[in-house]
C-alpha positions as CSV (number, residue, x, y, z in Angstrom):
1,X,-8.8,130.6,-34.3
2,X,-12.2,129.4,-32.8
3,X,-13.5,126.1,-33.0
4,X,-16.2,127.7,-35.0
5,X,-13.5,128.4,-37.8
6,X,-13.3,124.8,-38.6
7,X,-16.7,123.9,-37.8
8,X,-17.8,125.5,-41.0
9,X,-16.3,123.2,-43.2
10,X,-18.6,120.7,-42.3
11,X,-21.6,119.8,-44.4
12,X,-24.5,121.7,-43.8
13,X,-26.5,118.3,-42.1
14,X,-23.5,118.6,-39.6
15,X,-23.1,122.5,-39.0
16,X,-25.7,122.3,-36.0
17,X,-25.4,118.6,-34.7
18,X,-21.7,119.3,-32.7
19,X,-21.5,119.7,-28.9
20,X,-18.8,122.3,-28.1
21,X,-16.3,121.6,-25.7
22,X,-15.5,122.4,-22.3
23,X,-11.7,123.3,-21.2
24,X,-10.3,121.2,-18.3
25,X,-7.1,121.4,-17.4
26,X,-4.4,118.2,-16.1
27,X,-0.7,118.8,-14.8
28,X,1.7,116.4,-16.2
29,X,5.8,116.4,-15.4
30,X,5.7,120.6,-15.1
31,X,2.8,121.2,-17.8
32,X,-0.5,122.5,-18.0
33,X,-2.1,120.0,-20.4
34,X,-5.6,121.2,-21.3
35,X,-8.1,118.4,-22.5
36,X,-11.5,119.8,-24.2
37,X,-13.9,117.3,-23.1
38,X,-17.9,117.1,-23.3
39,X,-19.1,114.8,-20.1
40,X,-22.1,113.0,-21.2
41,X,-22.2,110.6,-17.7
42,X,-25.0,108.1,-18.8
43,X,-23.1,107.4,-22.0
44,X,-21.3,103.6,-22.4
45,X,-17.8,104.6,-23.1
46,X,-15.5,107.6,-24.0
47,X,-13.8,108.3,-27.1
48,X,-10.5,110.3,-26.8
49,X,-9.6,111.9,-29.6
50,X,-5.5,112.6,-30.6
51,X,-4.6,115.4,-33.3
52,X,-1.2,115.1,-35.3
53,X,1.4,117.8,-36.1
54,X,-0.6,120.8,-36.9
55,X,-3.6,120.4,-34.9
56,X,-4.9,120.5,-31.6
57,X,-8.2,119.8,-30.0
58,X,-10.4,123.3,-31.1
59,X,-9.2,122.2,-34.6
60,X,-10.7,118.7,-34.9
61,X,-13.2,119.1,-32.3
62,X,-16.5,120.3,-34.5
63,X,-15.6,116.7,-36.3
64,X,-15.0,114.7,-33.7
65,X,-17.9,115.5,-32.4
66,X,-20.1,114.6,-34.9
67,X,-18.0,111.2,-36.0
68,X,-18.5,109.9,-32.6
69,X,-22.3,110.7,-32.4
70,X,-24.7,111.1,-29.9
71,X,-24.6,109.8,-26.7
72,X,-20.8,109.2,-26.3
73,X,-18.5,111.4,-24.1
74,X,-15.4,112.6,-26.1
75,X,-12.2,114.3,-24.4
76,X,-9.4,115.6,-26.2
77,X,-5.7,117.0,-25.4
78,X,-3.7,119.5,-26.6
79,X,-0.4,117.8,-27.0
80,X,2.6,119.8,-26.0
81,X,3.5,122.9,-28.8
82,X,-0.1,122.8,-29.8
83,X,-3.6,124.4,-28.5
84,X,-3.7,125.8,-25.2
85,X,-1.5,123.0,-23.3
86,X,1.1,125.0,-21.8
87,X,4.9,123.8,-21.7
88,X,8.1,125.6,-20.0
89,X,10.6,124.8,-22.5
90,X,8.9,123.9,-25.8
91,X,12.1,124.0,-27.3
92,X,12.8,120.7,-25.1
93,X,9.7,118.8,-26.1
94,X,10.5,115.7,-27.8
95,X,8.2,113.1,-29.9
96,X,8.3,110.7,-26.8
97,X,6.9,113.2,-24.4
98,X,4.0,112.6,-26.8
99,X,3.6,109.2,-26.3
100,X,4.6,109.5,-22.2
101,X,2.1,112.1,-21.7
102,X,-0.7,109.9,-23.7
103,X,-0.2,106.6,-22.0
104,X,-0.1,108.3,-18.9
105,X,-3.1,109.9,-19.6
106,X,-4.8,107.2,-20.9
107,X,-4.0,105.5,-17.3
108,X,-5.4,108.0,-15.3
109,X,-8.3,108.2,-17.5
110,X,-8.8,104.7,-16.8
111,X,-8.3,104.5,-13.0
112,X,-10.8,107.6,-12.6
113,X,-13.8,106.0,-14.8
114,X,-14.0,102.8,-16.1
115,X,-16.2,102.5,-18.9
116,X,-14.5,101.3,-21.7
117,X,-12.1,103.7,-23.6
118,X,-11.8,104.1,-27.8
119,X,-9.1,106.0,-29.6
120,X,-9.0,107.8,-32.3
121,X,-6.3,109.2,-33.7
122,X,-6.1,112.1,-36.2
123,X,-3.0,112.1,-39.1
124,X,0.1,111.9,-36.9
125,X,-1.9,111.1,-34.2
126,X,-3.1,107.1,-35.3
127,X,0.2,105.9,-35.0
128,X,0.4,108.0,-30.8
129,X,-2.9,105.8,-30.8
130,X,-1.7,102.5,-31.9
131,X,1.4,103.1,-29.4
132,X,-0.5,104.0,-26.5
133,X,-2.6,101.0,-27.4
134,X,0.5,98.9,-27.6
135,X,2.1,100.0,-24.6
136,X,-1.3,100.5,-21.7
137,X,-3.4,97.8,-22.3
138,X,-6.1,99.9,-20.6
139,X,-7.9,100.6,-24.5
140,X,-10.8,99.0,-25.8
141,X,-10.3,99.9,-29.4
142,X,-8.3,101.9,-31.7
143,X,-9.8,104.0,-34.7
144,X,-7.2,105.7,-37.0
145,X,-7.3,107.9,-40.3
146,X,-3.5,107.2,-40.7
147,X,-1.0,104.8,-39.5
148,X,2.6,106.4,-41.2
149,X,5.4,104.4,-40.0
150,X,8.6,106.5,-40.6
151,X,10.9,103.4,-40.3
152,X,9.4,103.5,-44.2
153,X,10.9,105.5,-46.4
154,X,7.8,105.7,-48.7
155,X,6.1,106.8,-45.6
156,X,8.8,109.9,-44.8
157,X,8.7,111.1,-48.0
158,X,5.1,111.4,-47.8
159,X,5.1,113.3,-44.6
160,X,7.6,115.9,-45.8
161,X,7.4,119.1,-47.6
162,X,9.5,117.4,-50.1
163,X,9.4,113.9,-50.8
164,X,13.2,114.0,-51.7
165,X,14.3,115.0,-48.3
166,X,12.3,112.5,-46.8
167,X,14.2,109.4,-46.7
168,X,17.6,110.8,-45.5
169,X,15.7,112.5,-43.1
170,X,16.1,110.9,-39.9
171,X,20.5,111.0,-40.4
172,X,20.1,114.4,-41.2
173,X,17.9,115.5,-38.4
174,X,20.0,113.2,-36.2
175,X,23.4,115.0,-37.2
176,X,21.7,118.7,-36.6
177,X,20.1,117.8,-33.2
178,X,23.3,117.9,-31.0
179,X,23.7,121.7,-32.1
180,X,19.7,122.6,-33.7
181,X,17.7,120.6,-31.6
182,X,16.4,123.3,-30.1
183,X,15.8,125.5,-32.7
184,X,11.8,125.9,-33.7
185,X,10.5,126.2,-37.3
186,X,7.0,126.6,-38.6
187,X,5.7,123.0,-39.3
188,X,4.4,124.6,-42.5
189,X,8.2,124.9,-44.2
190,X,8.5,121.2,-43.3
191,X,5.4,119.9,-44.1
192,X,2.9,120.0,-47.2
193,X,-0.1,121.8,-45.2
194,X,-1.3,122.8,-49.1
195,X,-2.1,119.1,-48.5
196,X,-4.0,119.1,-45.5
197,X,-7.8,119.3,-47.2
198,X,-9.5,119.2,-50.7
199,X,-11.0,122.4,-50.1
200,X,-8.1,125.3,-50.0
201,X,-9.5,127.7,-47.9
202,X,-9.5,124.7,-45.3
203,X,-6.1,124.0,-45.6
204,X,-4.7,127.8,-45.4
205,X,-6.9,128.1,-42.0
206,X,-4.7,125.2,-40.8
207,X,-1.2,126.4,-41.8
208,X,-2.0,130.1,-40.4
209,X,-3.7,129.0,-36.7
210,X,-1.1,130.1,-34.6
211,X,-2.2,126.8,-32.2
212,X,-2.0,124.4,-35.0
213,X,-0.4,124.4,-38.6
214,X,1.3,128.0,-37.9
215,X,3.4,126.8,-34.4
216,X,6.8,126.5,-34.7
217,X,8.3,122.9,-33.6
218,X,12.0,122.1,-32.3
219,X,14.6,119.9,-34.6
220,X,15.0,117.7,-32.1
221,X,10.8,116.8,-32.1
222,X,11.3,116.0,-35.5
223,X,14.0,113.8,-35.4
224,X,12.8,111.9,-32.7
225,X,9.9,111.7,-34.4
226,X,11.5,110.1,-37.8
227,X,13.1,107.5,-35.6
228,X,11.2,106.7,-33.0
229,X,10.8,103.2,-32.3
230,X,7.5,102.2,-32.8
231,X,5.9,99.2,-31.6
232,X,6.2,96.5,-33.9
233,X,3.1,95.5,-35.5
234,X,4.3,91.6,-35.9
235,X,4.7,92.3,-31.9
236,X,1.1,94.6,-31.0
237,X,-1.2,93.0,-28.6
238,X,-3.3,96.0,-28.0
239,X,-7.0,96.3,-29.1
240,X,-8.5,96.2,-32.7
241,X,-7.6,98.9,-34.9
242,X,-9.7,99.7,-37.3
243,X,-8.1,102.5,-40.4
244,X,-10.6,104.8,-41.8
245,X,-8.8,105.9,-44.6
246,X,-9.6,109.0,-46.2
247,X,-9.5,107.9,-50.6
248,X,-8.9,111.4,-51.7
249,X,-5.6,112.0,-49.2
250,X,-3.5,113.6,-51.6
251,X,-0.7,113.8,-48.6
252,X,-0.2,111.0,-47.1
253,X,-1.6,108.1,-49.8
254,X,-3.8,105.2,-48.0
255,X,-2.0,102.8,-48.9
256,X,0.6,103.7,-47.1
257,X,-1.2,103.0,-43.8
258,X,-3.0,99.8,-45.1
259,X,0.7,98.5,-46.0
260,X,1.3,99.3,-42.2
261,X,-2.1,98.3,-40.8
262,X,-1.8,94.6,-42.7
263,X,1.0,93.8,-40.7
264,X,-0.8,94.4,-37.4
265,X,-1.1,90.9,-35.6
266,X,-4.3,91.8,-33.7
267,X,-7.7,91.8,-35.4
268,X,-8.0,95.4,-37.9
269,X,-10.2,96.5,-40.2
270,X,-9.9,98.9,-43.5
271,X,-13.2,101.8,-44.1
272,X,-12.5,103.8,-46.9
273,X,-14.0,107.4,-46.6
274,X,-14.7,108.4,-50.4
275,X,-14.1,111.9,-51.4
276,X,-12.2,113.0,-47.9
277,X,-8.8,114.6,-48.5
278,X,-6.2,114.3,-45.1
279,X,-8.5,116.2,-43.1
280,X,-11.7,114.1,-43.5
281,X,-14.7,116.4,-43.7
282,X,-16.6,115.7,-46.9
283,X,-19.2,113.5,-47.9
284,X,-19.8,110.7,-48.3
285,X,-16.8,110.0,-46.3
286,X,-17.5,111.9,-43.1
287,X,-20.9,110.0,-42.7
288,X,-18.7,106.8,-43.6
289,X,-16.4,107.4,-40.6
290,X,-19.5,108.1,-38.1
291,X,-20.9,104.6,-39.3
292,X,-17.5,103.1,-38.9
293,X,-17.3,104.5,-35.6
294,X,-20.7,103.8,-34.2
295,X,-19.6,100.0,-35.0
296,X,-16.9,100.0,-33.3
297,X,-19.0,101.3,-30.3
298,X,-21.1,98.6,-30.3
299,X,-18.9,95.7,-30.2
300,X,-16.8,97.9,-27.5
301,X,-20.2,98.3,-25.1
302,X,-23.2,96.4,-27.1
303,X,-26.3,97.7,-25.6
């Protein structure tokens, strides 16, 4: 699917005011990780924008680009099973390649250009942005749209195609892994992708995109990703994080992440989109998130 594909489910003040991306391409432990970015080198900082399971940088680009407005340079990877990053044994990646590959990126990010760095993390992807927060040091902010901690069990329910299989989840995934670890489903049988958007025709582009929703994703990613240990949020001494929330999630419920986010010891903040469903394109919310965003910026590089 293009990036066009999803840039059509913006609202028509948006359809034209996105920058498209430019493929670049960064080897990390044997892969070819590619990073859409659009260099803007007069702007004050970066934004770096991390999808969840299902998407992948063409998919969230289009409103990414517009939430982090004009004059602000965005990058964005593919994480490993997803977009056009290519891995040698996707059957052997794990949820803690995720967060390797993102702090190491983050680094090297850092070390080659110093203005200051935000975050922003995409469903699955607020909580790789709170870690790689947590664990760098190297980020000035962190801007989320879901922070689902699976040591919950409200939270694994949620996240799985069926909220009864959720909380036993991570034994049972642990007890299959020594002999199915390596064995890739769609993420669409194990997760609720009818849930992804309000609008339907949104959410079936997601599950079908062979680089996002329709990818197939080992055993063993899963059930390291349902007990991974997590930063503890009585113990994070990484930058602000600030949870845009989309009110109309009907997949992973807001208050889910606030519950999370309110145990966070550094400073956070709570900006509800209204009318945005998991993938947060509609309005008011979408303009919501841009303001949200935009305020960030400034107390990250005031003018």
């Amino acid at each position: 699917m293009s990036v066009d594909s999803y840039a059509r489910f913006l609202p028509e003040a948006y359809t034209d005011g996105w920058t498209p991306p430019v493929s670049t391409w960064w080897p990390w432990q044997g892969r070819s990780v590619q990073i859409a970015r659009a260099a803007v080198p007069d702007a004050r900082l970066r934004v770096m924008v991390i999808h969840g399971g299902g998407g992948y940088s063409g998919a969230l680009w289009p409103l990414a680009s517009v939430a982090a407005g004009d004059g602000v340079e965005v990058l964005a990877p593919d994480l490993p099973l997803y977009g056009d990053t290519v891995d040698p044994d996707p059957a052997g990646v794990r949820y803690a390649d995720w967060v390797a590959l993102l702090c190491d990126l983050v680094q090297a990010e850092r070390a080659a250009d110093p203005r200051p760095l935000i975050l922003f993390g995409a469903s699955m992807g607020g909580m790789l942005a709170y870690e790689a927060a947590a664990r760098t040091g190297q980020v000035a902010a962190v801007v989320a749209t879901c922070l689902l901690d699976m040591s919950d069990p409200a939270a694994r329910a949620a996240a799985t195609r069926f909220a009864w299989l959720g909380r036993p989840a991570p034994a049972l995934l642990r007890a299959l892994e020594p002999v199915l670890g390596r064995v890739r489903l769609p993420i669409r049988w194990l997760a609720d992708m009818a849930a992804m958007s309000t609008d339907p025709r949104l959410s079936r582009l997601c599950a079908s995109d062979p680089r996002g929703g329709g990818a197939r994703v080992p055993l063993g990613f899963l059930a390291d990703w349902m007990t991974y240990a997590h930063t503890a949020p009585e113990d994070y001494t990484g930058a602000p994080v600030t949870l845009v929330a989309p009110a109309a999630d009907a997949w992973t419920p807001p208050e889910l992440s606030i519950r999370f986010l309110q145990r966070i010891s550094a400073p956070t903040e709570v900006v509800m989109l209204e009318g945005c469903g998991h993938f947060p394109v509609e309005e008011p919310g979408l303009t919501q998130m841009r303001d949200a965003l935009t305020q960030v910026a400034a107390r990250v590089a005031p003018r």
